[in-house]
C-alpha positions, 0 to 999 in steps of 0.5 A: 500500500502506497502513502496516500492510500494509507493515510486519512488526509485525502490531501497528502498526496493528490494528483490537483490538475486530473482528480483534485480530492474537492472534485469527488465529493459525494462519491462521484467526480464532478465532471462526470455530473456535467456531462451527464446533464448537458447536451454533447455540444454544451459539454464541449462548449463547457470544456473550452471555455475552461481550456480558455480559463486556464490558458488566460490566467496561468501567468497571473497565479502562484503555479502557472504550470499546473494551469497549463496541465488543467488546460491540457485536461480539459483539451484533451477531454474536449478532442477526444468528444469531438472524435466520438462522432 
């Protein structure tokens, strides 16, 4: 068993750009949520604009890598919609 899975703090050691703990609140992943209730077009248009979110405001924040990680995620999300057609 690995330290984060040993210990109760579920923010000793997360992975804050692909599953930050805050996100998994009740058992299910907020983006999971999000998708379920919006149209394909909605939840596309809703990936971008946090594409656009992250990009622009990277360099005005402590850790502008990890922005640019959270864009990639959710580019990444919003390709591989946009190739399910």
């Amino acid at each position: 068993m690995d330290k984060a899975s040993s210990t109760s703090d579920p923010y000793t050691s997360v992975d804050t750009v692909n599953h930050p703990p805050h996100y998994t609140v009740g058992g299910i992943e907020t983006l999971e949520v999000i998708s379920a209730k919006l149209t394909k077009e909605q939840y596309l248009g809703y990936l971008l604009g946090n594409v656009m979110k992250y990009v622009m405001r990277h360099n005005y924040k402590d850790k502008p890598v990890e922005d640019l990680r959270k864009a990639r995620f959710y580019l990444e999300r919003a390709i591989t919609l946009s190739e399910d057609n």
